[in-house]
N, C-alpha and C positions, 0 to 999 in steps of 0.2 A: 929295483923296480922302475925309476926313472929315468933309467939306460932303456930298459926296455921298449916304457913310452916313448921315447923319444925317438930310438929307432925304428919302431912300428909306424912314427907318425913321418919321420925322413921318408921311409917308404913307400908311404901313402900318397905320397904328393903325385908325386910320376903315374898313378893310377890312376888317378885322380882328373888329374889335366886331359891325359888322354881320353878318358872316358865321354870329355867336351867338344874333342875333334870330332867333324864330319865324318863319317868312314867312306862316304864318296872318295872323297878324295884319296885313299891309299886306294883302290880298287885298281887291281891289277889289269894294264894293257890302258886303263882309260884315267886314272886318277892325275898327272900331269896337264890333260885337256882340260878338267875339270876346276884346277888350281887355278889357272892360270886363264878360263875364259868365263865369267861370269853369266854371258849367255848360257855357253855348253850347260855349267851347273845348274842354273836355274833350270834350265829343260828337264835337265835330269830329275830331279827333283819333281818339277811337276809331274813329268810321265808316270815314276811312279805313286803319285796321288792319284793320279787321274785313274791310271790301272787300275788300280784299288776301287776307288769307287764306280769303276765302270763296271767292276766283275762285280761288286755287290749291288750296284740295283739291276743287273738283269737278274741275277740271281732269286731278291725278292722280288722279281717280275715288276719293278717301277717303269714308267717308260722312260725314254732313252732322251734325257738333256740334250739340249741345242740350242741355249744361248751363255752364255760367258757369266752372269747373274745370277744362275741357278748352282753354280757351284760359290757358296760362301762359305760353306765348310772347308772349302781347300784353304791350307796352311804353308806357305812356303817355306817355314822355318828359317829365314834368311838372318843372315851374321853380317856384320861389317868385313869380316876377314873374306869375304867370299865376293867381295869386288864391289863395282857400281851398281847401288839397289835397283836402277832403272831397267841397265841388263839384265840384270840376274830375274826379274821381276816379266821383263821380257820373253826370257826365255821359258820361264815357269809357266809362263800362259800358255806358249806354246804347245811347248811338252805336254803341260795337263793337259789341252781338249783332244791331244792324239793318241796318248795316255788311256782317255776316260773310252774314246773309240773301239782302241785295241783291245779294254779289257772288257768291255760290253758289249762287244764282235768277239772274243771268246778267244781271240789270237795269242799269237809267243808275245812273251814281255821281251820285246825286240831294242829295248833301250842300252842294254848293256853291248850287244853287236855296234849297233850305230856310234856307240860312245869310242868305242875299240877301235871301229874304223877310223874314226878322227883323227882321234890320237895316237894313230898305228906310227905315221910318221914324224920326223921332230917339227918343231916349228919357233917360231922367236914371238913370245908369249910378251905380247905388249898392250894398250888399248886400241890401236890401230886393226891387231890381229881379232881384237873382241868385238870392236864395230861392223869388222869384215864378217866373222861368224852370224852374227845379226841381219845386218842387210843380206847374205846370202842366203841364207833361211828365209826371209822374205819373198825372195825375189824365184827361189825354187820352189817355194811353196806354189808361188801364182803365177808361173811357169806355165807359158804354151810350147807344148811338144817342140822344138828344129828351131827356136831361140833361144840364146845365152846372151844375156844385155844385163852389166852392172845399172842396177837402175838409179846411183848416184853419182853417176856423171864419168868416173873410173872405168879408165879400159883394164880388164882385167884378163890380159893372155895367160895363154900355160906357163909361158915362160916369167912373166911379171909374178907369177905365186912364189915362184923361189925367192925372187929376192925382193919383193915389197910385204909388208907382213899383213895391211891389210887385204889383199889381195889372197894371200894364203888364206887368212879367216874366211875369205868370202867363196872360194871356190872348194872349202870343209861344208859352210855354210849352207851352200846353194845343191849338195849332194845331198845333206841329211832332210833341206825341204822339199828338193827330189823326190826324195825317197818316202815322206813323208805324202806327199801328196799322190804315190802309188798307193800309200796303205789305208788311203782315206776317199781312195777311189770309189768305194761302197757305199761311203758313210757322207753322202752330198750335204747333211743340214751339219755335220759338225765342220767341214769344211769351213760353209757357211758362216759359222762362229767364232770361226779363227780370224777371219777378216777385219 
């Protein structure tokens, strides 16, 4: 009988443990971006809070948040393992108010493409690459049309992405705030909020 315990409990442990990992991070096509940029994650994370609560108060007909204050219920769930709290905290703000947009504009939970994109290609996962992520999502977010200007002082060519790592994070970065700020083309006062 203490063979048994013992082996049920050997067993248990590996259940166990796992059951404490992110599952972000194994997600297939984007879990490597995620690892290893604590912006990306954090985004991730908030978007799908923000989704969440943004499908449920149009749903009961609440109106529709627009300052950064009103969301105290978001929880970023954030780990030591999951990089610099500042990033990661960064990014989750992000993500939530375009998140809370998409899912209260009634759109695709579009987080999981964008994350895919990222990490479609390889990259050399440093803090360099995570600052890059950061300021380019800044700098695409508040992006006027027929300029691209690193706004920290880095020239950042196409060609400088290959081989500078912040420069890679930054020109990942400045597509997903791109991209973000297409999808938020409607939605002018949560823009507003992101700033």
């Amino acid at each position: 009988m203490k063979q048994l315990i013992a082996i049920l409990c050997f067993l248990a442990v590996p259940v166990m443990y796992g059951a404490d990992r992110d599952p972000h991070l194994t997600e297939k096509g984007c879990g490597a971006i995620l690892s290893h940029s604590s912006f990306a994650h954090g985004y991730r994370h908030g978007y799908e809070e923000g989704f969440h609560f943004g499908n449920l108060d149009v749903n009961m007909a609440r109106p529709q948040r627009t300052k950064w204050q009103q969301f105290k219920e978001f929880h970023s769930h954030y780990s030591s393992e999951f990089g610099p709290r500042s990033s990661f905290d960064a990014g989750f703000k992000a993500g939530a108010l375009v998140g809370y947009a998409d899912g209260y504009r009634g759109t695709n939970f579009r987080v999981l493409e964008e994350m895919r994109r990222l990490g479609k290609e390889t990259f050399a996962a440093s803090a360099e690459f995570d600052n890059g992520m950061a300021s380019g999502y800044r700098d695409g977010l508040g992006q006027q049309a027929g300029t691209h200007r690193n706004g920290t002082g880095r020239s950042c060519s196409a060609h400088a992405s290959q081989t500078d790592p912040f420069c890679d994070g930054y020109h990942r970065g400045f597509g997903l705030g791109k991209a973000d700020r297409a999808a938020l083309s409607g939605t002018p006062a949560i823009l507003e909020a992101s700033r």
